[in-house]
matplotlib code that plots the C-alpha trace (Angstrom):
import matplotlib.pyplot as plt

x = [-34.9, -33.6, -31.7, -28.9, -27.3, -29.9, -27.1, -23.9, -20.3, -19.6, -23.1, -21.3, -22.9, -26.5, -26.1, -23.4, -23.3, -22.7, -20.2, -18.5, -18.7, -17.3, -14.5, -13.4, -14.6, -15.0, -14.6, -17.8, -19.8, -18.1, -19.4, -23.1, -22.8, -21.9, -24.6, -27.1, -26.7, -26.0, -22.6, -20.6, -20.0, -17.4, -15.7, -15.9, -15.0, -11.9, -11.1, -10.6, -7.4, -6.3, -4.1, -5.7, -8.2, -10.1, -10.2, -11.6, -14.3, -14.8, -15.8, -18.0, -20.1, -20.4, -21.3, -24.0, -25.3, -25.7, -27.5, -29.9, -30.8, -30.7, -27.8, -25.9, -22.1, -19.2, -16.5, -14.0, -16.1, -16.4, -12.4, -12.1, -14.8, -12.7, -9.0, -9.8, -12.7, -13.5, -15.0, -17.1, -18.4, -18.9, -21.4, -22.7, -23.5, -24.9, -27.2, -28.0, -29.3, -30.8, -33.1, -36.5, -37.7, -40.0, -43.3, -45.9, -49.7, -52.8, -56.1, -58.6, -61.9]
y = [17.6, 17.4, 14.3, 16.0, 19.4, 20.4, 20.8, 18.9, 19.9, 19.7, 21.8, 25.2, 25.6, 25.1, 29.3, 30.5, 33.9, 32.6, 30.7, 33.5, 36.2, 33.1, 32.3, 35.9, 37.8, 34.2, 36.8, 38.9, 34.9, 33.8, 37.5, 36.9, 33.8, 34.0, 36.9, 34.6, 32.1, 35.3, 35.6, 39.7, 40.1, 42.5, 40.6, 37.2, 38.3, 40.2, 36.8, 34.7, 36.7, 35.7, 32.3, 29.8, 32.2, 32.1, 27.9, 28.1, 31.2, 28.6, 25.8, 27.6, 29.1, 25.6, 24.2, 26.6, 26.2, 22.5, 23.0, 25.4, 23.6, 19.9, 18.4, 15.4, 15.7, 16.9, 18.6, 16.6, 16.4, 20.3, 20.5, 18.6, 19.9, 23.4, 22.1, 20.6, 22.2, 25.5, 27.4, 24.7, 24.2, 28.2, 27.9, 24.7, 26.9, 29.8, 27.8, 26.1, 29.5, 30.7, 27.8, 27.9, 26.3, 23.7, 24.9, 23.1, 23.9, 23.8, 23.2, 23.9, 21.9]
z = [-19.4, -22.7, -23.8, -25.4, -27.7, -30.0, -32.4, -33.0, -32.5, -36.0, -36.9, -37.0, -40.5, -39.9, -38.6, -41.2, -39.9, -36.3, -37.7, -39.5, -36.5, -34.3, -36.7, -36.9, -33.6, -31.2, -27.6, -28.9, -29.2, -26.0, -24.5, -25.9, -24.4, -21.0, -20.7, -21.8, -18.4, -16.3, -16.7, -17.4, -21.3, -21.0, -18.3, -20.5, -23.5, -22.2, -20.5, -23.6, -24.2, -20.8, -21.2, -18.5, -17.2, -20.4, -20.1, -16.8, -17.8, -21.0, -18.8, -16.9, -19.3, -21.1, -17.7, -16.9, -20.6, -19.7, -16.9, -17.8, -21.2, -18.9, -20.9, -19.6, -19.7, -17.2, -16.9, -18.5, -21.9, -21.7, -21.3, -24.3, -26.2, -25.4, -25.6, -29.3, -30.7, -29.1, -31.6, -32.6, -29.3, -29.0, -32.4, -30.3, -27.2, -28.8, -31.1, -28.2, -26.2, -29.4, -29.9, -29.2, -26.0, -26.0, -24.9, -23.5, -24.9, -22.2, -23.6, -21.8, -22.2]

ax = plt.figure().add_subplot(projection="3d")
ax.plot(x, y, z, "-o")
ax.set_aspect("equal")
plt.show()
C-alpha cells in the first residue's frame, strides 16, 4: 500500500496538457477517469452536467481511485477536495492512474 497521492493537489502542472484538456474539457478527464477504475465514460462524463448527481459520481470515482492505488483518506476529504478544488483533484486522479506502478523485480539465483 502506498502511503499517499503520488502527486499533490496543487501539482496540476507537472502534466500541462492534462491540465489544459482538464481546465477546458474537465467531463472528457472525469470520463477517462472513471473508465479507468471500471466505471462507464459516457455515463460519467454526461454526469458532471447533472447538479448533485455529478458530486456523488465525483466521489465515487475518487473513492475507487483510492482504493485501487491504497491511498488513505475518506469521504469527507474527497467532498472537500471536490466542493473546493475539483479540477485539481481531477489532474490529481488522472496522474494518479497514469503513473507507473511500482513493480517488484524477482531474481532468480
Amino acid at each position: 500500500m502506498s502511503g499517499g497521492w503520488k502527486h499533490g493537489l496543487c501539482g496540476c502542472f507537472d502534466n500541462v496538457g492534462l491540465c489544459v484538456i482538464t481546465y477546458f474539457v474537465p467531463c472528457y478527464t472525469f470520463g477517462k477517469n472513471a473508465e479507468a477504475v471500471g466505471d462507464s465514460c459516457c455515463l460519467c462524463g454526461l454526469l458532471y452536467f447533472v447538479p448533485l448527481a455529478n458530486i456523488a459520481a465525483l466521489l465515487s470515482v475518487r473513492g475507487k481511485v483510492r482504493e485501487t492505488s491504497g491511498i488513505p483518506g475518506g469521504c469527507c476529504e474527497d467532498l472537500l477536495m471536490i466542493l473546493f478544488c475539483h479540477l485539481c483533484a481531477l489532474v490529481q486522479e488522472a496522474q494518479e492512474i497514469q503513473a507507473p506502478s511500482e513493480t517488484i523485480t524477482i531474481i532468480r539465483h
